[in-house]
Rosetta silent file (secondary structure, phi, psi, omega in degrees, C-alpha in Angstrom):
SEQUENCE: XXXXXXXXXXXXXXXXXXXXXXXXXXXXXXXXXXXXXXXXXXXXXXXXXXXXXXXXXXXXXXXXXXXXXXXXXXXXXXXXXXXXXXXXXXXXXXXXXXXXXXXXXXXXXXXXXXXXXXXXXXXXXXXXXXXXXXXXXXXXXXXXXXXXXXXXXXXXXXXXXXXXXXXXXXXXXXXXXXXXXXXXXXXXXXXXXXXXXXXXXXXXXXXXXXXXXXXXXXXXXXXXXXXXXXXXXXXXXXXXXXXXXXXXXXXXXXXXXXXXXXXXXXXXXXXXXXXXXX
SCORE:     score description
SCORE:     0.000 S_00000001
   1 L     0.000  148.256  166.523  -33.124    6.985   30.424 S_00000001
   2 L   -79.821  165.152 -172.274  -33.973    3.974   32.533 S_00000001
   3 L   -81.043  154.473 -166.181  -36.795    3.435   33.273 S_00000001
   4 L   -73.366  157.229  168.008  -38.402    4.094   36.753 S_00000001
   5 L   -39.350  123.204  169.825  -38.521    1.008   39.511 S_00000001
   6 L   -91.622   61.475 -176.312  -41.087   -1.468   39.275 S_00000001
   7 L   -85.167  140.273  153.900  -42.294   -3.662   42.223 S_00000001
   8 L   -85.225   88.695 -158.250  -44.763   -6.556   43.148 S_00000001
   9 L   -79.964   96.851  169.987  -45.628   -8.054   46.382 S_00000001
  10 L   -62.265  120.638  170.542  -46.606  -11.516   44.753 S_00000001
  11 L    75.304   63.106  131.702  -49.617  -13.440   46.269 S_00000001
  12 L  -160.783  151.814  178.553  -50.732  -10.736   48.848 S_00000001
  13 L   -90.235 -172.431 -165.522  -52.158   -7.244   48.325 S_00000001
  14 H  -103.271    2.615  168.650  -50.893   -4.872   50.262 S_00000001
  15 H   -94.611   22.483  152.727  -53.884   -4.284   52.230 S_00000001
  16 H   -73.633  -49.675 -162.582  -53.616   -7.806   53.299 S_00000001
  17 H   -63.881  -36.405  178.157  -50.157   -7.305   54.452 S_00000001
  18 H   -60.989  -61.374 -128.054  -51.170   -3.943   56.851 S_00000001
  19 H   -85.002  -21.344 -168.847  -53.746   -6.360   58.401 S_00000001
  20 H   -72.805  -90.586 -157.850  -51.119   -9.079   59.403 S_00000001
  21 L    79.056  179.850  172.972  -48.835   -6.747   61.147 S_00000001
  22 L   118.240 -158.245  147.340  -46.075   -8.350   62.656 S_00000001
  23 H   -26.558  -58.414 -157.688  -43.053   -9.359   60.400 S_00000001
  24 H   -88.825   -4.044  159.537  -45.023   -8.812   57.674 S_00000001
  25 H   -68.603  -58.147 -172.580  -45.464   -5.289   58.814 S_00000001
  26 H   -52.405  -32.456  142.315  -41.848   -4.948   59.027 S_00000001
  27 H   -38.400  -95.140 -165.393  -41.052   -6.803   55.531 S_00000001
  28 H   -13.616  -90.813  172.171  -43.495   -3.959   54.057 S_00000001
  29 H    -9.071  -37.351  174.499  -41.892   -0.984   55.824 S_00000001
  30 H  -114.753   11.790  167.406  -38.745   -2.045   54.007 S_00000001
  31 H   -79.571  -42.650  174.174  -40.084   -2.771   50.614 S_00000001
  32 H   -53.941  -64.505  168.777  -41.802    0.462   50.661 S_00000001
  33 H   -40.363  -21.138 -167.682  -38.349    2.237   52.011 S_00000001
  34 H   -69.434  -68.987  177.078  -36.939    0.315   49.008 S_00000001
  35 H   -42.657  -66.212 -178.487  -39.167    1.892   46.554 S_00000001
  36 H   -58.392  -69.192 -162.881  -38.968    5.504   48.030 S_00000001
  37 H   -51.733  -31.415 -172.714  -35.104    5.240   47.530 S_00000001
  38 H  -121.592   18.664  165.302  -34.480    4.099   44.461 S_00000001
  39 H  -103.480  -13.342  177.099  -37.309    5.747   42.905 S_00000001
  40 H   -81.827  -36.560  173.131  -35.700    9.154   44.183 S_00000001
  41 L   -44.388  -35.484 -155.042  -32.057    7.627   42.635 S_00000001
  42 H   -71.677  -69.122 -172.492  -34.284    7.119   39.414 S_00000001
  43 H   -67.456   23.182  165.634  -35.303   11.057   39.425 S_00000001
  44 H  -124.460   -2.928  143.165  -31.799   12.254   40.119 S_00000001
  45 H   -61.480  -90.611 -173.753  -30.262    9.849   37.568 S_00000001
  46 H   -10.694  -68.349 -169.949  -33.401   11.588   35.080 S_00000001
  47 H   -76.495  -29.655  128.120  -32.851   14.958   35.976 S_00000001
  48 H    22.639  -89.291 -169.866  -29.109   14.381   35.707 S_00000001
  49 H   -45.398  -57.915  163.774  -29.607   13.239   32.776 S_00000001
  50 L   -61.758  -12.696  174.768  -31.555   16.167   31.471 S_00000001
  51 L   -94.059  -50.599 -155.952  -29.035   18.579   32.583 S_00000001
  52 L  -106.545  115.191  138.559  -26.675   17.645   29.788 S_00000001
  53 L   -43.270  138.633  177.879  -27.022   19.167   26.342 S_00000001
  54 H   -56.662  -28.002  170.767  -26.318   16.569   23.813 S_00000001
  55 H   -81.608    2.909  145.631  -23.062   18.581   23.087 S_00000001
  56 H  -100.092    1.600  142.597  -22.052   18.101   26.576 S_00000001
  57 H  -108.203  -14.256  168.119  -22.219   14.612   26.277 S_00000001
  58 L   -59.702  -50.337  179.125  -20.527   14.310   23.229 S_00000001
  59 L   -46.288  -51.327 -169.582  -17.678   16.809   24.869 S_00000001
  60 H   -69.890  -45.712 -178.698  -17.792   13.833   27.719 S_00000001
  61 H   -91.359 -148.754 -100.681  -16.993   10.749   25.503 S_00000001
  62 H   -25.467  -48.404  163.401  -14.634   12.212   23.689 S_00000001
  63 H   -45.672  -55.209 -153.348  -12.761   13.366   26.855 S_00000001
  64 H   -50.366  -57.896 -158.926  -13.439    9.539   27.813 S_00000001
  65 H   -93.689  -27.624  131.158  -12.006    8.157   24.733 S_00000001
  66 H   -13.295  -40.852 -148.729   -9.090   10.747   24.815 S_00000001
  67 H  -108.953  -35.320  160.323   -8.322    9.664   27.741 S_00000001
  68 H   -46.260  -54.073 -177.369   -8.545    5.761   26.847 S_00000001
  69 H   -71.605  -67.153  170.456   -6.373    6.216   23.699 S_00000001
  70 H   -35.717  -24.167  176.103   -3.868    8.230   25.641 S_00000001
  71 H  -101.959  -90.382 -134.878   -3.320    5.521   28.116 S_00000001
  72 H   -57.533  -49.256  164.794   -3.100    2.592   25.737 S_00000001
  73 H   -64.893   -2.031  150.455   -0.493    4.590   23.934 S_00000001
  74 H  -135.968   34.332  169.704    1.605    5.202   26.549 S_00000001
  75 H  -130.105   -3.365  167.592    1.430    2.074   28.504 S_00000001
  76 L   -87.992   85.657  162.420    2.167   -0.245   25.714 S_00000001
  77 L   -71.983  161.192  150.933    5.487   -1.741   26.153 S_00000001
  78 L   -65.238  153.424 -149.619    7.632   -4.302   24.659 S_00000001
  79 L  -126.988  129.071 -144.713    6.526   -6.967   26.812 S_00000001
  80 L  -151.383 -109.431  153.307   10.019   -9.446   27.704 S_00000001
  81 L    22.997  -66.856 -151.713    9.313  -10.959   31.100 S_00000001
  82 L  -118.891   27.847 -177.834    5.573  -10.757   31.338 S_00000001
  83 E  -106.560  127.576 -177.426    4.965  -12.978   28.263 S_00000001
  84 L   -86.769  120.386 -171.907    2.726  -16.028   29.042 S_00000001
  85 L   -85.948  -24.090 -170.050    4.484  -18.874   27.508 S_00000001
  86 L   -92.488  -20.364  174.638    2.015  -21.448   28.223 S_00000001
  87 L   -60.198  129.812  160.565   -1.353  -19.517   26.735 S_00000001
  88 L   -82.118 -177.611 -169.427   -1.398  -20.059   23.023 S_00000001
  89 L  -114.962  132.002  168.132   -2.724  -17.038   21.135 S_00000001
  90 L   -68.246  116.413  153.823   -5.981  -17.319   18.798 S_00000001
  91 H   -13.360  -95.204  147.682   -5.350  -17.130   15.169 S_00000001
  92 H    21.308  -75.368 -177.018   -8.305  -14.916   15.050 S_00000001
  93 H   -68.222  -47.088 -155.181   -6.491  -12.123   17.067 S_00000001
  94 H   -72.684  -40.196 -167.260   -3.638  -12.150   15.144 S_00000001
  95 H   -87.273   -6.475  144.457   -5.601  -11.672   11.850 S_00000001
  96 H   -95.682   -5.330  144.636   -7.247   -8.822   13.132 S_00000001
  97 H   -31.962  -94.560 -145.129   -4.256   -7.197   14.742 S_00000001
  98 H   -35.402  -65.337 -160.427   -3.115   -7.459   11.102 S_00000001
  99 H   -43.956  -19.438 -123.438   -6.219   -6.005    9.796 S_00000001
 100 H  -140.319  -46.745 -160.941   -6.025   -2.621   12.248 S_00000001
 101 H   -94.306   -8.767  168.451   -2.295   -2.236   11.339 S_00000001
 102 L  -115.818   34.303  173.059   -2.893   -2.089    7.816 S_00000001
 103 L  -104.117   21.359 -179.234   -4.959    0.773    7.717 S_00000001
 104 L   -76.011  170.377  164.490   -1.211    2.508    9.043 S_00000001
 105 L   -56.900  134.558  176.673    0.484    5.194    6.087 S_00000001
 106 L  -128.764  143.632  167.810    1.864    3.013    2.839 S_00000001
 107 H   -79.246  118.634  141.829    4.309    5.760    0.486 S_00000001
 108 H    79.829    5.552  178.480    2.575    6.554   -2.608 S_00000001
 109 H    44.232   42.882  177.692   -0.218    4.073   -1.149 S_00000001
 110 L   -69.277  -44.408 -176.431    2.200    0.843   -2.747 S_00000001
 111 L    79.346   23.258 -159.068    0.754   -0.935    0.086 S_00000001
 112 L   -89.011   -2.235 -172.488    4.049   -3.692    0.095 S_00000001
 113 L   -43.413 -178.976 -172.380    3.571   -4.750    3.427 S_00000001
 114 L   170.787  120.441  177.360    3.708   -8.273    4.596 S_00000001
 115 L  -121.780  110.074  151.231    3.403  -10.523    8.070 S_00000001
 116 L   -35.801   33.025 -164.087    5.241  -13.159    8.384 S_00000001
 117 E   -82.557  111.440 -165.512    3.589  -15.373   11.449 S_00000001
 118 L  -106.310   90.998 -167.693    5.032  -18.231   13.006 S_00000001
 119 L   -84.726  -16.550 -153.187    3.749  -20.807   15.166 S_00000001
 120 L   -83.646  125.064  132.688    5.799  -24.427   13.846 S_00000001
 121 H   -10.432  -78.828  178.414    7.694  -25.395   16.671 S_00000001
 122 H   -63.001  -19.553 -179.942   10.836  -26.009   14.627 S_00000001
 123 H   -65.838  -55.997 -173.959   10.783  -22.692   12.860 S_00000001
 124 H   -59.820  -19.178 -173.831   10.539  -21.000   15.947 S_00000001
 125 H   -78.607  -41.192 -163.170   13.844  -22.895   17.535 S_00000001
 126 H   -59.757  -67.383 -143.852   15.667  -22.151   14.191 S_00000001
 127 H   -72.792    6.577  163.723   14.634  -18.366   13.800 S_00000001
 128 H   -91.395  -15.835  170.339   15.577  -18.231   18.273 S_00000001
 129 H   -83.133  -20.831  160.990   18.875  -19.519   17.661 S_00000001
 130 L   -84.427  -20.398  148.164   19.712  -16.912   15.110 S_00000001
 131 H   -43.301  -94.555 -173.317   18.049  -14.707   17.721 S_00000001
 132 H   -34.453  -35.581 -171.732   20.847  -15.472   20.256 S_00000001
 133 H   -32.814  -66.037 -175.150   23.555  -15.546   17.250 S_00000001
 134 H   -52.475  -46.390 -179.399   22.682  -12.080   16.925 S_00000001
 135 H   -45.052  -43.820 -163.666   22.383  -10.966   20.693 S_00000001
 136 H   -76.032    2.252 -174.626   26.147  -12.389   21.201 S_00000001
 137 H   -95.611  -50.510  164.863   27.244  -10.191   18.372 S_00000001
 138 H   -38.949  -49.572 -153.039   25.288   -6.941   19.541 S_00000001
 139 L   -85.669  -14.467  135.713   26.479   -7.453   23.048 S_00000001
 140 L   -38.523  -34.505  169.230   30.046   -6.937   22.030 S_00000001
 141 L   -75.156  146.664 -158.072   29.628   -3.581   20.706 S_00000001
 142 L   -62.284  127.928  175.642   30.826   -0.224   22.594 S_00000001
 143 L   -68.494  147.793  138.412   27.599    0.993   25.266 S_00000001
 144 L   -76.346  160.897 -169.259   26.434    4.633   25.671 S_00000001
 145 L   -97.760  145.637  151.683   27.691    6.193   28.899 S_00000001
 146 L  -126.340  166.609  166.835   24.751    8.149   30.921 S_00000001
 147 L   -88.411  177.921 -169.427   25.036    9.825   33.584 S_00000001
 148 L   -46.494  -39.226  174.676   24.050    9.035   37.014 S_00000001
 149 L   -92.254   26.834 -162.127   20.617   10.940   37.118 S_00000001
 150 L  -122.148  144.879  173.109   20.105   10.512   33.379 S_00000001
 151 L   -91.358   22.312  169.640   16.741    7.458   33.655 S_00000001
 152 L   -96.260   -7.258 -172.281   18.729    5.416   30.871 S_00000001
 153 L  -111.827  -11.645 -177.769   21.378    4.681   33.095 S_00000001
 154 L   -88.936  -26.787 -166.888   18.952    3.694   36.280 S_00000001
 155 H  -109.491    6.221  170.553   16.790    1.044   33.887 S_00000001
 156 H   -52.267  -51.548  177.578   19.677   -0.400   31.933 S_00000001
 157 H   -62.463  -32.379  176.670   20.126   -3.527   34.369 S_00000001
 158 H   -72.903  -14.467  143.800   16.682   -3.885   34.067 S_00000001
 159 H   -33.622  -52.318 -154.911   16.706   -3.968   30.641 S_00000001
 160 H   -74.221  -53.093 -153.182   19.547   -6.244   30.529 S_00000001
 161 L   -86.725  -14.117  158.875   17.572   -8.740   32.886 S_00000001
 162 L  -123.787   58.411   72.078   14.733   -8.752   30.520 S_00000001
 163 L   -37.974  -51.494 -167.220   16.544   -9.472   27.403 S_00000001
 164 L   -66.768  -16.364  167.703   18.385  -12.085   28.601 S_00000001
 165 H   -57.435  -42.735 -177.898   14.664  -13.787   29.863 S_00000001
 166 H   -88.686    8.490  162.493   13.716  -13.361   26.160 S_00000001
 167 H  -106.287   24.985  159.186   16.900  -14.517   24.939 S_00000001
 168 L  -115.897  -26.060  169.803   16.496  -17.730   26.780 S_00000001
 169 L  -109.395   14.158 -168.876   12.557  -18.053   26.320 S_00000001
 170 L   -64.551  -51.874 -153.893   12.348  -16.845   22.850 S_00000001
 171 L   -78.700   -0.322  165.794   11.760  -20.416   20.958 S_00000001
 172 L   -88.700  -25.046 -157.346    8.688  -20.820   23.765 S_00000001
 173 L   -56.594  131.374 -165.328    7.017  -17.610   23.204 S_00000001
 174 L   -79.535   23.405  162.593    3.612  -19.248   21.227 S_00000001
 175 L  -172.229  133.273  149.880    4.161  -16.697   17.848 S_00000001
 176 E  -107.779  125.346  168.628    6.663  -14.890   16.303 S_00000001
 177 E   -96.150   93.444  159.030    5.918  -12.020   13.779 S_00000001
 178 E   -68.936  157.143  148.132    7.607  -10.548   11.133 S_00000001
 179 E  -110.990  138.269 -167.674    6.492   -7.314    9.695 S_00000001
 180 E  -161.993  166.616 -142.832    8.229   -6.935    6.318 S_00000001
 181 E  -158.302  138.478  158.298    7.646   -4.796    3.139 S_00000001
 182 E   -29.666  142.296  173.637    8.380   -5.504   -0.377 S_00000001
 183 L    89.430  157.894  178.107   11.569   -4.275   -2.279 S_00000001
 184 L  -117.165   41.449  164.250   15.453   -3.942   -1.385 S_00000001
 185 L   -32.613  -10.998 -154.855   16.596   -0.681   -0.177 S_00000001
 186 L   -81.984  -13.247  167.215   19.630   -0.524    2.019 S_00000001
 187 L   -90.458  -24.356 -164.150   21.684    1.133   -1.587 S_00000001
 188 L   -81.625  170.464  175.948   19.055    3.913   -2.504 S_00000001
 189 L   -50.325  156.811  171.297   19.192    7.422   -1.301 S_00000001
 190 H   -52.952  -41.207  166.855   17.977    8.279    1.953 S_00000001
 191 H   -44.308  -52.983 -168.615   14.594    9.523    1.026 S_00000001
 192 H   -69.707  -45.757  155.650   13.977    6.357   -0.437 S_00000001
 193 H   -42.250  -64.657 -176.042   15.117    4.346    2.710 S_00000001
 194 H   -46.836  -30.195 -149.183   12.863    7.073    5.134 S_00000001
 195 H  -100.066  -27.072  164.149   10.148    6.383    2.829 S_00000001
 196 H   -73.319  -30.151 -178.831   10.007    2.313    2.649 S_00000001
 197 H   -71.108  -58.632  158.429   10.568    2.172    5.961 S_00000001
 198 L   -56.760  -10.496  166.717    8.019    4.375    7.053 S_00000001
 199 L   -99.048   18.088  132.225    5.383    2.411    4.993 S_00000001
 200 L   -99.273  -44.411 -170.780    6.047   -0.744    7.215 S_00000001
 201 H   -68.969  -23.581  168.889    7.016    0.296   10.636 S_00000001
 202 H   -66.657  -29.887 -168.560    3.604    2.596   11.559 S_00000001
 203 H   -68.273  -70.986  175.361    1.865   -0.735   10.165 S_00000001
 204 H    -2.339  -77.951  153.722    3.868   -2.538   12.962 S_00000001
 205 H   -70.647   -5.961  170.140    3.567   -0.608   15.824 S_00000001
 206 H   -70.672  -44.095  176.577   -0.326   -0.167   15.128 S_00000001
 207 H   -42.004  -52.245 -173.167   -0.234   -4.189   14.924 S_00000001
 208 H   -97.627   15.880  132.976    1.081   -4.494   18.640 S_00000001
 209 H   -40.784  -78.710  172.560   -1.149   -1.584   19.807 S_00000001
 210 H   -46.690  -24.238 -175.359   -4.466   -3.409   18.282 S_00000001
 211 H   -89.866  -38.205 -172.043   -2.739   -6.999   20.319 S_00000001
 212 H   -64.949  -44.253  169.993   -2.603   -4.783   23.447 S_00000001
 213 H   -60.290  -78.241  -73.252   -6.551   -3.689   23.586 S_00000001
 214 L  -122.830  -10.305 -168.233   -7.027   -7.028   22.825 S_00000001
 215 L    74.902   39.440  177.625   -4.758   -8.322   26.276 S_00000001
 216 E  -103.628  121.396 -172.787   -2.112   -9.076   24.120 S_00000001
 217 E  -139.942  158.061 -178.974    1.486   -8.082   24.374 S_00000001
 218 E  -135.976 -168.557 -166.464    4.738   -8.351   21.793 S_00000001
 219 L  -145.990  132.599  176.646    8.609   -7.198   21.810 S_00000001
 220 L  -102.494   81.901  176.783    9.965   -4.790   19.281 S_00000001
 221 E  -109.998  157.638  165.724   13.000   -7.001   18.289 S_00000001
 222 L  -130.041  -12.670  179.150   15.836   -6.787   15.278 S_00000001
 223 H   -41.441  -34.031  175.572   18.332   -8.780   16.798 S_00000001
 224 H   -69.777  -20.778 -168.531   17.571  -11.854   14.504 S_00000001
 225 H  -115.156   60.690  170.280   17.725   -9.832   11.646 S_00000001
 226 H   -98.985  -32.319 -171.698   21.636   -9.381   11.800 S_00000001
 227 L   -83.137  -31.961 -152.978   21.090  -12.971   10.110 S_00000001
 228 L    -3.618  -32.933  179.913   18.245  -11.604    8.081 S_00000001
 229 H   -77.160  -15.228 -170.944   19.195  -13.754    5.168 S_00000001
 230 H   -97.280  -17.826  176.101   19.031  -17.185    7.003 S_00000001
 231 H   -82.998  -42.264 -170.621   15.586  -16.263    8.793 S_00000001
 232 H   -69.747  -31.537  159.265   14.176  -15.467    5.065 S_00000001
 233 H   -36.837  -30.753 -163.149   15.554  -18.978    4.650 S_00000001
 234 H  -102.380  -32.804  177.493   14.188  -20.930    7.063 S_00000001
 235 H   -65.293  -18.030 -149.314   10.895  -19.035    6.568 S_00000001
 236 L    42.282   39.791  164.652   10.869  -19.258    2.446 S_00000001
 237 L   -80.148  108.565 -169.655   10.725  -15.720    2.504 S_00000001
 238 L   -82.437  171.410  179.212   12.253  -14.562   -1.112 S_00000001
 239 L   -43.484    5.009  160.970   15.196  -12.678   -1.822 S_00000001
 240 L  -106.016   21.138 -171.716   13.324   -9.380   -2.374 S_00000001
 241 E  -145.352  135.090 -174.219   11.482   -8.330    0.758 S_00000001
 242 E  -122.379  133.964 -121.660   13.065   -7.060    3.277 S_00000001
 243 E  -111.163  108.157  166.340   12.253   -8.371    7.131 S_00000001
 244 E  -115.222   10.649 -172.414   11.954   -5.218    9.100 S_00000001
 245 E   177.244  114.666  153.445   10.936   -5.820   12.663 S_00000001
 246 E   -78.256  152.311  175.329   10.305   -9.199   14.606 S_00000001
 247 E  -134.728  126.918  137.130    7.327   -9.270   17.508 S_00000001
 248 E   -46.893  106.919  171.670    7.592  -12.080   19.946 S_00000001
 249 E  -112.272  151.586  142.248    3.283  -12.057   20.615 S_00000001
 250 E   179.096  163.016  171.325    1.463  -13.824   23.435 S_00000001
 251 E   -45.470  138.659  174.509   -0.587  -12.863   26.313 S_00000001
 252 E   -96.889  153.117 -176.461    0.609  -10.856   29.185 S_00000001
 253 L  -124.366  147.780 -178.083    0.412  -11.459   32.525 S_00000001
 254 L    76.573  175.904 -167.244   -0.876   -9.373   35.157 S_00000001
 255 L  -133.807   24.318 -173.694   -2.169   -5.101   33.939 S_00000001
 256 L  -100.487   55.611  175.177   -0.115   -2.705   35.863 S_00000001
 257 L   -71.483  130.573 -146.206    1.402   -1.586   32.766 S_00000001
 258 L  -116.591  167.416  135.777    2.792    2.148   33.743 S_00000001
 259 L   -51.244  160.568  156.120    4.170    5.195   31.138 S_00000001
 260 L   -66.671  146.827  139.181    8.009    4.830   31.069 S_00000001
 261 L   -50.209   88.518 -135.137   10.341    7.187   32.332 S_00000001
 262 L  -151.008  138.761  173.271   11.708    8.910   29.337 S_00000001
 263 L   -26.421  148.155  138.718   13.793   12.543   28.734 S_00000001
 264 L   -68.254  125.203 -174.374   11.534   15.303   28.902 S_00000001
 265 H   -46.828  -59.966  170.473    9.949   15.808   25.724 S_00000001
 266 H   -17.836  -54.956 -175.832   10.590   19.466   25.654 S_00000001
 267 H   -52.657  -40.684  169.685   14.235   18.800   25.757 S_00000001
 268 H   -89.693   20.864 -155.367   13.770   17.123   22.240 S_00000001
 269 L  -123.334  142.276 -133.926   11.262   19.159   20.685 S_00000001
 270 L  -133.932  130.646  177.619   13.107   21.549   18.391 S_00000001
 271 L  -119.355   79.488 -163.843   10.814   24.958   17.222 S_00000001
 272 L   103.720  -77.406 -131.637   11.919   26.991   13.535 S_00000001
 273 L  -141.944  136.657 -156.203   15.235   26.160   14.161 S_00000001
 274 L   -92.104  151.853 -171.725   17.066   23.304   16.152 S_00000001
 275 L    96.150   10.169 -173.483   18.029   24.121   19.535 S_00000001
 276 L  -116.677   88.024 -167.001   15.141   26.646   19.808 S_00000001
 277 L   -87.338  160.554  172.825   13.006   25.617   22.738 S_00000001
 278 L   -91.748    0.000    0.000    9.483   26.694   24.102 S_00000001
C-alpha cells in the first residue's frame, strides 16, 4: 500500500500562519483542503486495496496479461508499408528476438534451427534482386477468384499495393532474416516434411512476435526463396540447410495495428469428423 500523505509548511508553524490571516490564511485553507482530500483518496485506495483477496488479484493479472497476449497476437502483422527505412535496428534486439524464438517446439528436440541476419549493404541488394526475380515469376501464376462479399477479395488491392512498396524498398529495409533449419527434405515422406518444418516455422513466428513487444515489425516473405540456391550463395549458406522463411525487420511506424478481417473461424474448425460444425 502507499503510504499515507505527508506535508510540511517549511519555515512557519502553523500557528504562525492563523495569526497572519490574509493570503496566508487563504494559502492554509487550501493546503489543509489538500491534505483532507488526498488523505481520504489514500483510505479508499487502502480499503480498496483490502477488499481484494490475494486470489482476486491474481484472477486480475492474469485477466490483464490474457488480455495483453491476446492483443499482441492478433495485431501482429506482416508489416510492408509501415517499415521505417531510415531507423537502423539494434543488434541487441535482434539477438534476443532470436533468443525468445528458440524456446519454440524442435521434432525430437534436434534443435537444427538457424538465423541467417543481414545487414551488408551489398548482400541486401543481391538477396532484393532475387526478391523481385521471384515476385515477377509468382505474379504470373493463375489468382483465386472470391467472391464479392468474401474479405479476400475486398483487401487484395491492398495487398497488392503493399507488396509492390516492399518489392521496391526491400534492399533499404535495415535487416533481412532468414530462419532456416538444418537438413534437406523436399524428397522424404510427408511426415517428415510436416515435422522439419514445424521445428523452424513456430521458432519464426515467435521471433517476429518477441520484435513486435519490442516496437519492432517484419514481413513473412518466400518469394526470394524461388532462387533459394543463389541466396544460400550469396550468403555462404551450405548446400544442406534449407532457407525456410525470409523477415524484412525494422521499426514500425505509427501503433494502430488492428486484428485482420479473416473467415470466421467456426467455418474452419472441423469437430470428430470434417464438415461437422459446433
Amino acid at each position: 500500500m502507499l503510504p499515507g500523505p505527508r506535508f510540511q509548511v517549511s519555515g512557519q508553524t502553523l500557528s504562525s500562519l492563523l495569526r497572519e490571516g490574509g493570503e496566508t490564511m487563504d494559502s492554509l485553507k487550501a493546503i489543509l483542503a489538500l491534505m483532507l482530500g488526498l488523505s481520504t483518496l489514500n483510505i479508499g485506495s487502502q480499503a480498496y486495496g483490502q477488499a481484494q483477496t490475494p486470489a482476486e488479484e491474481k484472477k486480475g493479472e492474469a485477466s490483464q496479461n490474457r488480455a495483453a497476449l491476446d492483443h499482441l497476437l492478433t495485431t501482429t502483422r506482416t508489416v510492408r508499408k509501415r517499415l521505417d527505412l531510415t531507423r537502423p535496428v539494434d543488434a541487441k534486439i535482434i539477438e534476443e528476438a532470436i533468443e525468445i524464438a528458440v524456446q519454440a517446439p524442435t521434432g525430437s528436440n534436434v534443435q537444427g534451427w538457424h538465423f541467417v541476419v543481414v545487414t551488408d549493404p551489398e548482400k541486401k541488394k543481391a538477396i532484393a534482386d532475387l526478391y523481385r526475380k521471384g515476385a515477377d515469376m509468382y505474379a504470373n501464376r493463375p489468382r483465386s477468384e472470391y467472391s464479392a462479399d468474401d474479405p479476400r477479395a475486398k483487401q487484395r488491392a491492398q495487398i497488392a499495393k503493399s507488396g509492390a512498396y516492399l518489392y521496391k524498398h526491400l534492399h533499404e529495409v535495415p535487416v533481412l532474416v532468414f530462419a532456416c533449419l538444418e537438413g534437406r527434405f523436399e524428397k522424404e515422406p510427408q511426415f517428415v516434411q510436416a515435422s522439419m518444418y514445424g521445428s523452424i516455422l513456430p521458432a519464426a513466428w515467435s521471433f517476429m512476435l518477441a520484435l513486435r513487444a519490442r516496437g519492432v515489425g517484419a514481413a513473412w516473405t518466400t518469394l526470394a526463396l524461388i532462387h533459394e540456391k543463389e541466396v544460400a550463395q550469396a550468403l555462404g549458406i551450405p548446400d544442406n540447410i534449407t532457407l525456410a522463411v525470409m523477415m524484412p525487420v525494422a521499426y514500425y511506424k505509427g501503433t494502430d495495428f488492428k486484428p485482420a478481417k479473416r473467415l470466421p473461424a467456426k467455418e474452419h474448425t472441423h469437430w470428430n469428423t470434417w464438415g461437422q460444425h459446433r
